[in-house]
MARTISE-362632 format. One record per residue (C-alpha): residue in three letters; x, y, z. Coordinates in pm, whole numbers, plus 50000, padded with zeros to 5 digits. Each point is the difference from the previous one (the first is absolute). Example, Ala and Ser with C-alpha at 12.3 -4.5 7.8 and 13.67 -1.06 7.14 Angstrom:
Ala512304955050780 Ser501375034449934 
END
This chain:
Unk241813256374481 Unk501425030350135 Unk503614995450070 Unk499815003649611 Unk499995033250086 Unk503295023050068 Unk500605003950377 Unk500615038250107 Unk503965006450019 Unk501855007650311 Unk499034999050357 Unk497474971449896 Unk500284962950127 Unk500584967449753 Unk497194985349768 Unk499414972650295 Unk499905027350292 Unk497014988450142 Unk499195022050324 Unk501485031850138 Unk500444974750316 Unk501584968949789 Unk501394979550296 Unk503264978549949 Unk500984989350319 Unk497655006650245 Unk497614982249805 Unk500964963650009 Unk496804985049974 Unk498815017749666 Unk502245019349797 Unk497465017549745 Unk502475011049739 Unk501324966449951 Unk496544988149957 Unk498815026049779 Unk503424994549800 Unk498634963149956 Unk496755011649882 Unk501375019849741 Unk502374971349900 Unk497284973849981 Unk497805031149764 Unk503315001049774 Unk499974966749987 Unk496085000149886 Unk499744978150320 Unk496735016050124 Unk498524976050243 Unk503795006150173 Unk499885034949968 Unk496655003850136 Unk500904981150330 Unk502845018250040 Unk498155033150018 Unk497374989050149 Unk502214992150312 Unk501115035449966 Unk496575018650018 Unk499584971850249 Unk503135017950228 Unk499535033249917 Unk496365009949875 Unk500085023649697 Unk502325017950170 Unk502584999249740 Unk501445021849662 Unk497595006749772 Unk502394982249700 Unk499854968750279 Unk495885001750002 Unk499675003549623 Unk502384973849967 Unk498064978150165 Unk497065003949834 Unk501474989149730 Unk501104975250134 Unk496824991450148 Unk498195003249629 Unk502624979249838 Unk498894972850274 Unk496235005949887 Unk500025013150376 Unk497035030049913 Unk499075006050359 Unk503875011250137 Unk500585011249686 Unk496835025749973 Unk500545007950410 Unk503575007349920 Unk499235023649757 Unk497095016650159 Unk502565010350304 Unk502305016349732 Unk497485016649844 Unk497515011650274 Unk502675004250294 Unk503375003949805 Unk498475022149677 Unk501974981049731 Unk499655019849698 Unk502014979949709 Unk496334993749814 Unk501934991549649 Unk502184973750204 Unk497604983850195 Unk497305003349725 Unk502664977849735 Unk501514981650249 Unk499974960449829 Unk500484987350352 Unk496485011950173 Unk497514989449633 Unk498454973150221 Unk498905032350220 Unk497985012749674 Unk496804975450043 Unk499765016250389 Unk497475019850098 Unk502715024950203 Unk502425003349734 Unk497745027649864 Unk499965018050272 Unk503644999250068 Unk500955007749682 Unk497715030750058 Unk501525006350376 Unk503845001049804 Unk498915021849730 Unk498645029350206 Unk502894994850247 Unk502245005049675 Unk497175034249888 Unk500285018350352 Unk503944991050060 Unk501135030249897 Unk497825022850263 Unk500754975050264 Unk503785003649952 Unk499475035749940 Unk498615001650355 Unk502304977050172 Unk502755021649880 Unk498475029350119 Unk499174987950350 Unk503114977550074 Unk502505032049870 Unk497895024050272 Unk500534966350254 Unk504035000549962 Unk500255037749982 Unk498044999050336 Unk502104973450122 Unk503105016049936 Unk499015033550090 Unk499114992650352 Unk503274977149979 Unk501955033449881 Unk503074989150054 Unk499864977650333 Unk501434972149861 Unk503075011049779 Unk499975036150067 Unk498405013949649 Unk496485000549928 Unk500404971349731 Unk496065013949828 Unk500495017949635 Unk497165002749703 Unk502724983149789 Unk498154966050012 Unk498424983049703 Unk497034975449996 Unk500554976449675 Unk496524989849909 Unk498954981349682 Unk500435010949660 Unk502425028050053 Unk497815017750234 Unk502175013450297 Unk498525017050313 Unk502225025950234 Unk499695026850236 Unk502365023649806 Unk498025019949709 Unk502154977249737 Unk500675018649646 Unk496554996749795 Unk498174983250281 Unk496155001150101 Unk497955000950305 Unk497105007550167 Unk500255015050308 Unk503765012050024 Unk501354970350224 Unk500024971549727 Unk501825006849685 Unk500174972649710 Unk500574992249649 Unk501274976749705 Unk503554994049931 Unk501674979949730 Unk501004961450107 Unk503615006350008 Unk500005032550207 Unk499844983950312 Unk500894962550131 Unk497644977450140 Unk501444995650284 Unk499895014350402 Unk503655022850003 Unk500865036449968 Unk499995010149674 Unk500915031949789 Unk496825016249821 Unk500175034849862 Unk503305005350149 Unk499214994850329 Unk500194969650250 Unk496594985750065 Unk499304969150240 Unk497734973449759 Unk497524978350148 Unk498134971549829 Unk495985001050064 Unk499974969050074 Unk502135008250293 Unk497605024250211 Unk498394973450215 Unk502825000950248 Unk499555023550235 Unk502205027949822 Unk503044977850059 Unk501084997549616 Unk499705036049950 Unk501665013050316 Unk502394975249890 Unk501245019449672 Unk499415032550132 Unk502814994050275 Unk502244987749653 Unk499925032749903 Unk500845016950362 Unk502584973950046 Unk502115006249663 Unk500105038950062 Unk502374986150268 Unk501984973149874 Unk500674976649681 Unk499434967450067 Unk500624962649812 Unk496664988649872 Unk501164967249812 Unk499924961150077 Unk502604987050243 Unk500744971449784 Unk501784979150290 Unk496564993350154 Unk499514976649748 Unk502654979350134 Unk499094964150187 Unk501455008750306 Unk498515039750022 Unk496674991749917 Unk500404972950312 Unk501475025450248 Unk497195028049826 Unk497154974450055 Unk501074991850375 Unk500075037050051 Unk496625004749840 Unk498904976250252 Unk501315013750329 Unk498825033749928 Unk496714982149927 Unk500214981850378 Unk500845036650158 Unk497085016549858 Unk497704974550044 Unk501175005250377 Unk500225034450022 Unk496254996349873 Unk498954976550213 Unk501645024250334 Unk502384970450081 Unk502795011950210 Unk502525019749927 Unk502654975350004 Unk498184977349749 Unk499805026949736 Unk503695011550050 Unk501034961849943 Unk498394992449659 Unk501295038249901 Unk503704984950155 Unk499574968249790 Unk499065020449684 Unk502925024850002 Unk501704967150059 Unk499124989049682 Unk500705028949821 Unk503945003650108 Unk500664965549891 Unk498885010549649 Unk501145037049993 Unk503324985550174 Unk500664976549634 Unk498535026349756 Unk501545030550163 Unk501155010049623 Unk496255006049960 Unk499265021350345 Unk500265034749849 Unk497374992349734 Unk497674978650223 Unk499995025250253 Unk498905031449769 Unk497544979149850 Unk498084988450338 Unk500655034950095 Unk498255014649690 Unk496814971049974 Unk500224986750367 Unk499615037850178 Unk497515008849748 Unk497974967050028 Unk500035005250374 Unk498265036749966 Unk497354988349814 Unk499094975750262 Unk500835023250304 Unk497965026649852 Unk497574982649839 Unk496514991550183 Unk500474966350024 Unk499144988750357 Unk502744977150059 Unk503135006249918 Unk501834961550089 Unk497014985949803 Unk501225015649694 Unk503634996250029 Unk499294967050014 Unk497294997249709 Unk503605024949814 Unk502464967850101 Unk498014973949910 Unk499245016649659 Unk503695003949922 Unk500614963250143 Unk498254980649723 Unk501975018749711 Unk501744980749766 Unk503025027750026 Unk500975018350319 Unk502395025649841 Unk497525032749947 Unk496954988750247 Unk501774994750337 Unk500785035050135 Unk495815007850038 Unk500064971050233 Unk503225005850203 Unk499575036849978 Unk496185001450155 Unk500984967950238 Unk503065021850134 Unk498375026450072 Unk496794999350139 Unk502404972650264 Unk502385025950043 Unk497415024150101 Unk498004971850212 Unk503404998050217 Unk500595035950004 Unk503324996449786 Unk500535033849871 Unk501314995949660 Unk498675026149759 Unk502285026849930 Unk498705021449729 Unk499134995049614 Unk503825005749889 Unk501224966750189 Unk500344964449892 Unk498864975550238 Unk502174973650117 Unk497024975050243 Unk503144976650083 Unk502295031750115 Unk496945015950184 Unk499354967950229 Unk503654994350062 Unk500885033750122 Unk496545009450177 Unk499014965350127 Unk503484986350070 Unk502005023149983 Unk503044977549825 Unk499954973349690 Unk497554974649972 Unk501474965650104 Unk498554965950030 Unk501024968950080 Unk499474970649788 Unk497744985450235 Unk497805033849970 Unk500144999949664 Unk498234963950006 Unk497475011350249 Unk499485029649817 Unk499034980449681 Unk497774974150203 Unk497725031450150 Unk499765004749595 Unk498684973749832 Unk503454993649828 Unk499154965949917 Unk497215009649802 Unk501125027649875 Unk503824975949843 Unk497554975649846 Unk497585026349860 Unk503105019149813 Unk501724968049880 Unk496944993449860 Unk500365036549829 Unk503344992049932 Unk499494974449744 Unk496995023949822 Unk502655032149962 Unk502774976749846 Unk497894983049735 Unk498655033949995 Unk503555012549956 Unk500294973549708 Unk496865010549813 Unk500945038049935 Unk503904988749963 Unk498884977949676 Unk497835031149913 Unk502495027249998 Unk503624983949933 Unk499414968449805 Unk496925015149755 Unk499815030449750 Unk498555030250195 Unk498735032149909 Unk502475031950195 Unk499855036250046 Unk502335022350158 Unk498065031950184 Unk500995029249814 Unk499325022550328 Unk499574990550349 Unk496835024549998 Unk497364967149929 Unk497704990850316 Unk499554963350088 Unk497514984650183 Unk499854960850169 Unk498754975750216 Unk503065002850254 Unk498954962450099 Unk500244985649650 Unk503785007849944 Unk503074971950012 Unk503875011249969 Unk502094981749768 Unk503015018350187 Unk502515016549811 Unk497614988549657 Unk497165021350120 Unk496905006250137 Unk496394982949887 Unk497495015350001 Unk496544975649937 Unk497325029250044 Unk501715036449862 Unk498695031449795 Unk502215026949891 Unk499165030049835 Unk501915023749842 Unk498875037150131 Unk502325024449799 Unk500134980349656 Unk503864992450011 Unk499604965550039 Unk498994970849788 Unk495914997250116 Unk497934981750295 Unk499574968450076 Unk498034974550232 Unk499564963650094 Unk496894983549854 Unk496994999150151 Unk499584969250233 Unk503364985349931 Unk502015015850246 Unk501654980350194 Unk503614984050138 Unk500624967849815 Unk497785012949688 Unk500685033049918 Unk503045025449981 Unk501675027349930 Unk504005004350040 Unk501725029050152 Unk503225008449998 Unk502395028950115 Unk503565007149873 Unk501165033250132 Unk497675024149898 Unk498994981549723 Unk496484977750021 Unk498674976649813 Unk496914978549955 Unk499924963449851 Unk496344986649893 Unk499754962949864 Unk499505003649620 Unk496815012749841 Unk497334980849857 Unk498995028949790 Unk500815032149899 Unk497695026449792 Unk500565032750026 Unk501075014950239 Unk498934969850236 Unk501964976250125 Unk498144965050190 Unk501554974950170 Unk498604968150168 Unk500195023450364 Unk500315032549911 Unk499275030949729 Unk502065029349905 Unk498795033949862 Unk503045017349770 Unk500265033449977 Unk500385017549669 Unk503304999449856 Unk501004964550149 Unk500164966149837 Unk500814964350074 Unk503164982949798 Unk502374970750023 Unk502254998250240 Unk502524972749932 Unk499604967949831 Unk498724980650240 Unk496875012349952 Unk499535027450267 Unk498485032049963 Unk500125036650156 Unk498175030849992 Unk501905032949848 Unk499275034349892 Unk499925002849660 Unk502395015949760 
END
């Protein structure tokens, strides 16, 4: 079953992200994550027959409209059920319409030998293994063609929307294998007709990961292949990273009060009046009706920014820095309607487990593309941090936002606060046994530490897979880190298929300018390997692991 498999790190959705559209609210009726959560839960469970009609009722809902992990997950599950028919359609769409190329996985998969005896399998297995042969040119093409589609997108842009043509060469396709594709004739690179340049690099000279990045001492924007079917969006994204920080430093870390009961609340009710005023500015509904739902969200977000003010300055730089660059992408990108997205971009960032590194491509996109659909004039140039609250008070009032209790009450009824209070006590209970687990794992057993030796090591992770123990640390359930200049102890990862909150972790913690890592003890160690039940480490020459105390805890050091 594929959610075996590592999820891509940052700017990715949860294992259970079901749809780009995953309604929460709006959907009362159906709610197809839940459902396909079930399904899964019934498969762990080796409840089949369950899982199966829990699926079933999602292709029911939604066709095969889905993720690809959600479709091959199914046919397992479908399989396991002795279901051949769904299971063989399931994985004819992936293969035929969605070119699924893991032939090794889906050729040992234990979960699909009932699929064997078919007379299909055959030809799947056939239809996966020359989408896996002709990857490479495919990706090799895409990155040609979507690279000419942004530079031509930002070129007729040049400068329009923040003043600087945000276009450069400095842009890097990641492809598979440690082939990278670019623009920019890149030290010891190939091509073929002078446009495209490419070649191999080692694993650990670049992350895995969509960000700006240093390569050959320069700043390059990085851009997984596997995100080039979205209308340039992804890559205009990173490019304007690199325009914006000629301009201005921002924060780029969590904004660990989000993960508070109350926040999340207040963030959620936001979420879901900026969801009401761009379904309305969508639908043309008066102007009055969009500027009400955009009243009720900035509502929202002064009760929360009113109690956490100690966190403004941070919050604001980082929505600044991943909200304004997430809302670029869109504007700029060819995506043919704009409220359609920001909406598919909030309800994304809804159903993560953790709110404290995901929110600010919601709010950012939501504020705006509203702002400019009510002719609020609030950009100001690439060397400014954007305050939405401060914006609507002095342009659209023109004095501090006040409400009345009574408002306040109306305000949550227009948005589905009911619904929303159950859903995150609900939550509530999850994060504090949650809370528990990875308390018992890091302070009451023997763990395995390392102090960074120099903040120069790149770190890559699923921004919705992260819960804050407060002042104890950060955890991190789906992480790499790779050490780039050799000063540091090695790389590591989360295990294939394991990561997850509640399962797997890794502990972060910061002390000044000191940080460490804390990994639950090893099950083995040979060589220069290191394995744990969730994760693996790669030492570099020169470092060891030793006893730490007497209690039985461990830590990496450099040796003597």
């Amino acid at each position: 079953m594929s959610y075996k498999q590592s999820n891509i790190l940052r700017n990715t959705a949860s294992l259970f992200l079901l749809l780009l559209t995953s309604p929460i609210l709006h959907a009362q009726t159906f709610d197809t994550n839940a459902t396909y959560t079930n399904a899964i839960k019934y498969y762990k469970a080796k409840d089949y027959k369950s899982a199966a009609i829990q699926f079933s009722r999602v292709i029911d809902s939604c066709g095969y409209e889905i993720s690809s992990t959600s479709l091959y997950n199914g046919a397992c599950i479908y399989a396991l059920n002795q279901d051949t028919t769904n299971a063989i359609k399931a994985l004819g769409v992936l293969a035929d319409k969605r070119l699924y190329t893991n032939y090794q996985h889906i050729a040992g998969d234990s979960d699909l030998i009932c699929l064997h005896a078919c007379h299909e399998w055959k030809s799947i297995l056939d239809k996966v293994k020359h989408n896996e042969e002709t990857l490479p040119q495919r990706i090799k093409e895409k990155a040609k063609d979507e690279l000419l589609k942004a530079k031509a997108i930002l070129n007729k842009d040049d400068g329009r929307l923040w003043g600087e043509n945000i276009w450069t060469d400095k842009s890097i396709i990641l492809g598979r294998n440690g082939d990278i594709y670019s623009l920019y004739p890149l030290k010891g690179s190939s091509t073929t007709d002078s446009v495209l340049y490419y070649k191999k690099i080692e694993p650990n000279e670049l992350s895995q990961t969509n960000t700006v990045q240093e390569y050959e001492g320069e700043k390059f924007a990085t851009i997984l292949y596997n995100y080039l079917n979205n209308n340039s969006g992804t890559i205009i994204h990173e490019l304007f990273h690199i325009l914006q920080a000629k301009h201005i430093k921002l924060y780029g870390n969590q904004i660990d009060y989000l993960d508070s009961y109350d926040a999340r609340e207040w963030l959620r009710l936001e979420f879901q009046a900026l969801r009401n005023a761009l379904k309305s500015a969508n639908e043309q509904k008066e102007k009055s009706v969009v500027e009400s739902y955009l009243h009720d969200a900035i509502t929202f977000r002064k009760l929360r920014q009113d109690k956490y003010s100690a966190f403004l300055k941070e919050e604001l730089e980082i929505e600044t820095l991943e909200g304004t660059a997430n809302y670029t992408g869109y504007i700029l990108s060819t995506y043919p309607n704009k409220y359609k997205e920001a909406i598919k971009e909030i309800d994304e960032r809804e159903v993560a487990d953790t709110y404290t590194r995901p929110f600010p491509y919601a709010t950012g996109f939501a504020y705006g593309l509203l702002f400019d659909h009510l002719n609020i004039q609030w950009r100001q140039g690439l060397d400014h941090v954007y305050n939405f609250l401060d914006i609507y008070e002095k342009q659209c009032l023109g004095k501090a936002l006040n409400f009345t209790a009574n408002e306040l009450k109306n305000a949550r009824k227009r948005n589905s606060y009911d619904s929303i209070h159950k859903q995150e006590a609900e939550r509530k209970k999850v994060n504090e046994k949650n809370i528990a687990y990875y308390t018992e794992m890091f302070f009451k057993k023997p763990t395995l530490s390392v102090l960074l030796a120099d903040s120069l090591f790149a770190q890559s992770y699923d921004m919705n897979g992260t819960l804050s123990l407060k002042e104890k640390g950060m955890v991190y359930s789906n992480i790499k880190g790779k050490d780039r200049q050799g000063k540091n102890f090695g790389n590591f990862s989360t295990a294939e298929g394991k990561a997850a909150l509640g399962v797997s972790g890794i502990l972060k913690k910061r002390n000044g300018k000191n940080t460490w890592f804390t990994f639950p003890l090893p099950t083995e160690i040979k060589g220069n390997t290191i394995v744990g039940e969730y994760y693996t480490i790669e030492l570099n020459q020169g470092w060891k692991v030793e006893k730490a105390d007497k209690k039985g805890n461990l830590r990496i050091v450099k040796a003597q």
